[in-house]
Backbone as a chain_set.jsonl record, in Angstrom:
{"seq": "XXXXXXXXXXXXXXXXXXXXXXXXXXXXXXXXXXXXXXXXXXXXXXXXXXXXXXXXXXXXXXXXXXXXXXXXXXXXXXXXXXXXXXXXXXXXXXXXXXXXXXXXXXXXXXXXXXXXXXXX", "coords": {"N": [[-2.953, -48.406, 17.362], [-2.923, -46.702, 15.055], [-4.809, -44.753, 15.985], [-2.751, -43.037, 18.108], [-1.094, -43.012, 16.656], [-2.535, -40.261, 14.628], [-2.948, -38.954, 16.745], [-0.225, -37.705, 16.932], [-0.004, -36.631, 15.166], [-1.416, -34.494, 15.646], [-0.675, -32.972, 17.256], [1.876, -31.779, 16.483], [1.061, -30.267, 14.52], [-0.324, -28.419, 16.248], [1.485, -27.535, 17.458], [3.484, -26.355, 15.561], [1.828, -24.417, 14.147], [1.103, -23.032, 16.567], [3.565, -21.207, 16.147], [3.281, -19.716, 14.799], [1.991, -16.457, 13.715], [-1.498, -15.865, 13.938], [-3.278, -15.382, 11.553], [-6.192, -14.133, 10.026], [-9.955, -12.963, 8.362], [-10.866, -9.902, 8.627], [-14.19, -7.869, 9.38], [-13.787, -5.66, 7.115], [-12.609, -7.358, 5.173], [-9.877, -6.812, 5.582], [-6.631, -8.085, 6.617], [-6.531, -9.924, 9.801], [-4.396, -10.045, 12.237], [-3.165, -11.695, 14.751], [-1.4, -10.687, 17.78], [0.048, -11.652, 20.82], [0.344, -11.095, 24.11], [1.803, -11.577, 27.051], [3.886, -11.967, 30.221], [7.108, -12.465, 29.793], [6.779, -11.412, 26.966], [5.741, -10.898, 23.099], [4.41, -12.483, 21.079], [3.8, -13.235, 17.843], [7.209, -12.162, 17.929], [7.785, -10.64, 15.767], [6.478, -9.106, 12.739], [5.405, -8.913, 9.594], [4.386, -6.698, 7.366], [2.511, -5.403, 4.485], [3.105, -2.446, 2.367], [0.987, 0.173, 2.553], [-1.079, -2.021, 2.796], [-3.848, -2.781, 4.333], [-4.973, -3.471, 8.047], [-5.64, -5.524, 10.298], [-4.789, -5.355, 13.755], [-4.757, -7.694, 16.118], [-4.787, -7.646, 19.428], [-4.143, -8.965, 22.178], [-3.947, -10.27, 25.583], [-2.743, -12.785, 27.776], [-2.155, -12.787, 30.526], [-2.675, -10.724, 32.169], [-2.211, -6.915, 32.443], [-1.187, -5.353, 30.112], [0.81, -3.041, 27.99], [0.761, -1.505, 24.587], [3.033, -0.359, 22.99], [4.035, 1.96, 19.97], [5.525, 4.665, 19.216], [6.625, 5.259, 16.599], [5.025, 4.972, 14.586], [2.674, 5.681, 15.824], [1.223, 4.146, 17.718], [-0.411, 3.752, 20.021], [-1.472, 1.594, 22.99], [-3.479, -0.356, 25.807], [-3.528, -3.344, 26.735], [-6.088, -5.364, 28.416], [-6.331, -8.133, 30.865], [-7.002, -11.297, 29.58], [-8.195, -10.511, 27.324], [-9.025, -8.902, 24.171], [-7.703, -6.321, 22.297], [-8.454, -4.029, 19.458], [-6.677, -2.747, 16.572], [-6.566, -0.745, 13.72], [-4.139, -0.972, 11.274], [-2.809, 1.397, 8.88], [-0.189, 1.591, 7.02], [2.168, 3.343, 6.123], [4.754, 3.871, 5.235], [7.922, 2.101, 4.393], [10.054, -0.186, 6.479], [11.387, -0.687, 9.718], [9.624, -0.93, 12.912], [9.75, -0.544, 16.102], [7.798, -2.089, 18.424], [6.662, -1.951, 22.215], [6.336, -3.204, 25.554], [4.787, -0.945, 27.607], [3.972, -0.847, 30.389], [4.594, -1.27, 32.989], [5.723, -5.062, 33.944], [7.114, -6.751, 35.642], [9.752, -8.509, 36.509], [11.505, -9.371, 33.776], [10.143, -7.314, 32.088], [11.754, -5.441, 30.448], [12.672, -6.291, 28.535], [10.779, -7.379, 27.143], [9.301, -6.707, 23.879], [8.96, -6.155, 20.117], [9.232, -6.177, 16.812], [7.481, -4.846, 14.05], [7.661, -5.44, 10.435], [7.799, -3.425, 7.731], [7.373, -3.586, 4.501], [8.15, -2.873, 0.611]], "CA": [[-1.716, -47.805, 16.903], [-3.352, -45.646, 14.121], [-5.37, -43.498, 16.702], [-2.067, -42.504, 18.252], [-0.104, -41.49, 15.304], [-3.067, -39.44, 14.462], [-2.959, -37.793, 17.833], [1.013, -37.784, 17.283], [0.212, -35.69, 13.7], [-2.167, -33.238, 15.186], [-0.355, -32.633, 18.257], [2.761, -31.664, 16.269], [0.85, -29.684, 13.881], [-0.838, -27.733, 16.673], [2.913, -26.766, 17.809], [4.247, -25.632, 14.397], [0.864, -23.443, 14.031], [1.405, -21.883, 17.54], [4.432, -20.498, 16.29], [2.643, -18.772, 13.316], [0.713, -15.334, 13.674], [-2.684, -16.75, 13.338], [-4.294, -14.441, 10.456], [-7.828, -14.526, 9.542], [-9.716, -11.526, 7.503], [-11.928, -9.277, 9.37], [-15.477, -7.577, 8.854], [-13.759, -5.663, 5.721], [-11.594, -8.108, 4.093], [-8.599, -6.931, 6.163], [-6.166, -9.134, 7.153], [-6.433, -9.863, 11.285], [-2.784, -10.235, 13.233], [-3.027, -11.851, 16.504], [-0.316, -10.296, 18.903], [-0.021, -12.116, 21.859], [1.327, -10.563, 25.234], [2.373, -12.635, 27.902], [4.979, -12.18, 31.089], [7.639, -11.282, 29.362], [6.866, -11.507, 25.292], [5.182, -11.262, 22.537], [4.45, -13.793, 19.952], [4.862, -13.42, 17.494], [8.004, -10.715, 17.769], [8.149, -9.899, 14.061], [4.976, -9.316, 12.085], [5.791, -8.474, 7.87], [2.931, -5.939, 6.202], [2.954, -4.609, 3.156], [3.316, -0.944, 2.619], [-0.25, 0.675, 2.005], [-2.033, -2.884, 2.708], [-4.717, -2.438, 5.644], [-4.55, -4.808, 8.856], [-6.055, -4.927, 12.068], [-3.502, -5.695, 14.717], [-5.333, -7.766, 17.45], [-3.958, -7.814, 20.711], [-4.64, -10.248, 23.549], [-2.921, -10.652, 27.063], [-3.276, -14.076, 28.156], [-1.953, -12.897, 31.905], [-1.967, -9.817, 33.168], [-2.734, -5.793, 31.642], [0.338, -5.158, 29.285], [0.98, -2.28, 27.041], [1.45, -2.215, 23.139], [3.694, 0.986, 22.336], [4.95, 1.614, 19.146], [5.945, 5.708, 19.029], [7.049, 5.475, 15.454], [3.937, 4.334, 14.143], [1.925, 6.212, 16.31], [0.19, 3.752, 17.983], [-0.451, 3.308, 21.912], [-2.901, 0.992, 23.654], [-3.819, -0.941, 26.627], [-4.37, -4.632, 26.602], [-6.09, -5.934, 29.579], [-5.972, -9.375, 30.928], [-8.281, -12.259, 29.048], [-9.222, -9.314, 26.715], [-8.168, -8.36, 23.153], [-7.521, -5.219, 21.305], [-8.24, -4.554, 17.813], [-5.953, -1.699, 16.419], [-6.565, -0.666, 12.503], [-3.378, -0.025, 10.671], [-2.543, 1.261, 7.149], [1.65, 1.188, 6.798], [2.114, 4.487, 4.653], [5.593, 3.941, 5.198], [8.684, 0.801, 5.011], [10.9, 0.136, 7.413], [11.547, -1.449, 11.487], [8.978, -0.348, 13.543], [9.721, -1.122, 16.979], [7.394, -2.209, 19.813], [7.162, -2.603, 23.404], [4.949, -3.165, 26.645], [4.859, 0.316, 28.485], [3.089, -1.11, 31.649], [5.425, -2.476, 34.243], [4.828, -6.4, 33.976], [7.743, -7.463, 36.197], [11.093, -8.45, 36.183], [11.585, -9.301, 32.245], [9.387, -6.195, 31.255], [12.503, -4.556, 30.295], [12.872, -7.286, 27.18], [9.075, -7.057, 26.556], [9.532, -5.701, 22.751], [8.793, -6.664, 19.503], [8.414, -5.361, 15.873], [6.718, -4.218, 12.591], [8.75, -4.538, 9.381], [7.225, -3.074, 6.173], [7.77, -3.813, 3.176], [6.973, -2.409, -0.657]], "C": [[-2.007, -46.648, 15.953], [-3.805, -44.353, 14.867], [-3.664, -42.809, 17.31], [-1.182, -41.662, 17.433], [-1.206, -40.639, 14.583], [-3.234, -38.326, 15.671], [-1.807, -36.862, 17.873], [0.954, -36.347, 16.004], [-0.136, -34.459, 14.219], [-1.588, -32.137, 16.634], [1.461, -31.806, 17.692], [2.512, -30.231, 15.215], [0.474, -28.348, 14.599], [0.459, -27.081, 17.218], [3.493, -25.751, 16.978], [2.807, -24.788, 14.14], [0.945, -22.414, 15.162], [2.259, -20.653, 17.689], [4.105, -19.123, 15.5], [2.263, -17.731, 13.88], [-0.55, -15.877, 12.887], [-3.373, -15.527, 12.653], [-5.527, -14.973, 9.766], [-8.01, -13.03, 9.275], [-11.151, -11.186, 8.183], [-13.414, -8.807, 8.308], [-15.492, -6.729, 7.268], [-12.703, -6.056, 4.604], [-10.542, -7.529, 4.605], [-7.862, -8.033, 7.122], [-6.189, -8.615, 8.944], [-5.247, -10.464, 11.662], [-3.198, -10.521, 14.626], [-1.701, -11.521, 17.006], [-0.536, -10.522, 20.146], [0.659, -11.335, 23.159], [1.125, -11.386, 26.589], [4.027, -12.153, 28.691], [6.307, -13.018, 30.146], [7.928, -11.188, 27.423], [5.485, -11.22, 24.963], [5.211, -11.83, 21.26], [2.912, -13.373, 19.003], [5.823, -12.307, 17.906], [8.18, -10.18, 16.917], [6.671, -10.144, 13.697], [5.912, -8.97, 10.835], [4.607, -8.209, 7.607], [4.009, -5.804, 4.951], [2.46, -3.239, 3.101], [1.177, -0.557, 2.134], [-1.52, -0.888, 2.098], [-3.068, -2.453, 4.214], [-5.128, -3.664, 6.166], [-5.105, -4.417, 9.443], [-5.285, -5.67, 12.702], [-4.562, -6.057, 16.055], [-4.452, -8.101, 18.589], [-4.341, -8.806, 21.89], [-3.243, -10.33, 24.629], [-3.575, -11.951, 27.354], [-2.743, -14.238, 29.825], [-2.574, -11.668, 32.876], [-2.324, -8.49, 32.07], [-0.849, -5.338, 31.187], [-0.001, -3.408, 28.738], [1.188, -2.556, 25.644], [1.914, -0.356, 22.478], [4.745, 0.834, 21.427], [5.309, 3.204, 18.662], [5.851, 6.251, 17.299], [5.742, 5.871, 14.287], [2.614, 5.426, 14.788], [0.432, 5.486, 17.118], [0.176, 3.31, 19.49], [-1.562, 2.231, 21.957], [-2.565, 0.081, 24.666], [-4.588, -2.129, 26.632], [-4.63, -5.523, 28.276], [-6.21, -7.728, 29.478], [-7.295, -10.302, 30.234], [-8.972, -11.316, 28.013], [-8.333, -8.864, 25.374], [-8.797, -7.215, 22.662], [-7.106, -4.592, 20.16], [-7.759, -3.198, 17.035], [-6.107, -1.629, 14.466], [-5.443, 0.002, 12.033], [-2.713, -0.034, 9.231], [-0.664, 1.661, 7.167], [1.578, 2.183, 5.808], [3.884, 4.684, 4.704], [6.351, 2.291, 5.345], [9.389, 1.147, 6.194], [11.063, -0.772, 8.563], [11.28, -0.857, 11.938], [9.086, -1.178, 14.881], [8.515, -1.032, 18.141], [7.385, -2.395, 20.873], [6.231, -1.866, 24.531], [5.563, -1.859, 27.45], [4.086, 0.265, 30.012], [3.797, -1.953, 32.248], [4.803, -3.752, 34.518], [5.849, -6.812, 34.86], [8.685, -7.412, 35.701], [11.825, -8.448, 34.361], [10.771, -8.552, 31.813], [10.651, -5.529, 30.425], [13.135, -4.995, 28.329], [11.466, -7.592, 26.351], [9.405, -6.659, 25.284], [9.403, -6.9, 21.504], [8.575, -6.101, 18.454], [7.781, -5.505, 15.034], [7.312, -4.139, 11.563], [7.296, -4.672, 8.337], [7.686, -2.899, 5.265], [6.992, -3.223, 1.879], [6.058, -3.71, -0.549]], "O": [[-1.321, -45.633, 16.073], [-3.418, -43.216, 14.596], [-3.437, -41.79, 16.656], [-0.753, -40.508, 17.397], [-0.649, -40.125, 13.613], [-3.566, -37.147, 15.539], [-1.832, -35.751, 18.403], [1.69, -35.36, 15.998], [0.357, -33.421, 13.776], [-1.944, -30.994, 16.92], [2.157, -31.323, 18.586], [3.356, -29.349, 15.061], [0.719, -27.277, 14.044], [0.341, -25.872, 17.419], [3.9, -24.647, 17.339], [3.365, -24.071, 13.309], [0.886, -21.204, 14.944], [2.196, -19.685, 18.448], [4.521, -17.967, 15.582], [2.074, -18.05, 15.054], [-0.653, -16.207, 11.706], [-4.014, -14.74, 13.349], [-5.707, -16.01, 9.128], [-7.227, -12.115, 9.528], [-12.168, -11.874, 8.267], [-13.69, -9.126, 7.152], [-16.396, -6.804, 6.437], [-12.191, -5.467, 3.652], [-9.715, -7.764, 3.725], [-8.346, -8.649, 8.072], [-5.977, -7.477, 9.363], [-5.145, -11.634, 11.294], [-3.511, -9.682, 15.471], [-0.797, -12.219, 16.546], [-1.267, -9.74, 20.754], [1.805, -10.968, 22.898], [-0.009, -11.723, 26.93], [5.068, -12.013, 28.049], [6.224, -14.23, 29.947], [8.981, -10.964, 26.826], [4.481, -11.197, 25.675], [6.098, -11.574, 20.447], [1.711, -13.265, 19.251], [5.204, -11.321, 18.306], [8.769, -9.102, 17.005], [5.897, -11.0, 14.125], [7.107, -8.758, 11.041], [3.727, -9.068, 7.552], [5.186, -5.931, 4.613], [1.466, -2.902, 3.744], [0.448, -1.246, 1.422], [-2.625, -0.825, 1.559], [-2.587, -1.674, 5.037], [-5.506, -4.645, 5.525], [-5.36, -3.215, 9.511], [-5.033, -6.771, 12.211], [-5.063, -5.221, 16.807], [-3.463, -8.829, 18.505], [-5.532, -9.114, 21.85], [-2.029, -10.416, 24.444], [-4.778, -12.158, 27.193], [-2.798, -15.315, 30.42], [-2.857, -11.757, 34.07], [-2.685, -8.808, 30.937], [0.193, -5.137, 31.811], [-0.963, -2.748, 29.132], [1.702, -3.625, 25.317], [1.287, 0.464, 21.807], [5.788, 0.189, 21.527], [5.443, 3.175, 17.439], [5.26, 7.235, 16.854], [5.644, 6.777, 13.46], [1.716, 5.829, 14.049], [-0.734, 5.874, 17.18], [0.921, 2.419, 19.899], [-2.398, 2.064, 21.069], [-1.43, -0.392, 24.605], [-5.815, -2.198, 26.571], [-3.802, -6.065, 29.008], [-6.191, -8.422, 28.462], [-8.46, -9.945, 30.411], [-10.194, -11.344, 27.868], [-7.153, -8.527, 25.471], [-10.01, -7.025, 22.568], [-5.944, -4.49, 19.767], [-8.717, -2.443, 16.874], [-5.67, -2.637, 13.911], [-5.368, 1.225, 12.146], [-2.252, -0.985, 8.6], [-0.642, 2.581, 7.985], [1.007, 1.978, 4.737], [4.307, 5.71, 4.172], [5.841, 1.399, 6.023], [9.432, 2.22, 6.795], [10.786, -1.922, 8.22], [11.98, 0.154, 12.002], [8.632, -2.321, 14.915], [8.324, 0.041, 18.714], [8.241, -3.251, 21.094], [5.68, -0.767, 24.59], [6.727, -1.842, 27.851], [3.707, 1.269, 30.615], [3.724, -3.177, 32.135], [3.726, -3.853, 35.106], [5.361, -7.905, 35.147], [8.942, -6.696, 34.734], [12.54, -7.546, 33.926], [10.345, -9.046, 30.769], [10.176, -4.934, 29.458], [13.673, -4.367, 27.418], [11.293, -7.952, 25.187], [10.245, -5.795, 25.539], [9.615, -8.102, 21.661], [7.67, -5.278, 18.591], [7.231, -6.605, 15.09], [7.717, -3.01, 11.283], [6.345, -5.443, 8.207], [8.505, -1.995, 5.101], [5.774, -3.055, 1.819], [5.071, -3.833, -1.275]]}, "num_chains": 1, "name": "protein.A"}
């Protein structure tokens, strides 16, 4: 009975963590952002920086070759499938920075999108 409600804890925990942006701190003490892309999302859809903090924005497709366009921001790129891409960015501005897959993924590509707010 014990082994199960320990399976029951970690199996519940591993849910409420999936939902998270998993951050870990790269080769110079910048924080790392996983951005997931996936038929037709990405997860998370909201990230929160801070203005002038420095991030790397990793990217990963877990299907299929997506896009990650964010105009505003100035940042394009191409995430292929099983493959991540690690984008360095410093926020010299606040605000709602919108994103969204620029590579025809199918029918829900059109809802593909996701953003960037910054904060002081």
């Amino acid at each position: 009975m014990g082994r199960s409600k320990d399976w029951m804890i970690l199996a519940v925990a591993a849910a409420v963590g999936a939902a998270a942006p998993l951050v870990v701190r790269g080769d110079q003490g910048e924080r790392v952002i996983r951005i997931e892309a996936q038929q037709f999302e990405y997860k998370p859809e909201e990230v929160v920086l801070k203005k002038g903090e420095p991030v790397i924005l990793e990217l990963v497709s877990l299907d299929r070759v997506h896009g990650f366009n964010m105009p505003s921001l100035g940042i394009r790129a191409e995430i292929g499938p099983y493959q991540s891409t690690r984008i360095r960015l410093v926020p010299d501005k606040t605000g709602r920075f919108a994103f969204h897959c620029d590579m025809f993924c199918g029918g829900g590509h059109d809802e593909m999108d996701g953003r960037i707010v910054v904060v002081e």
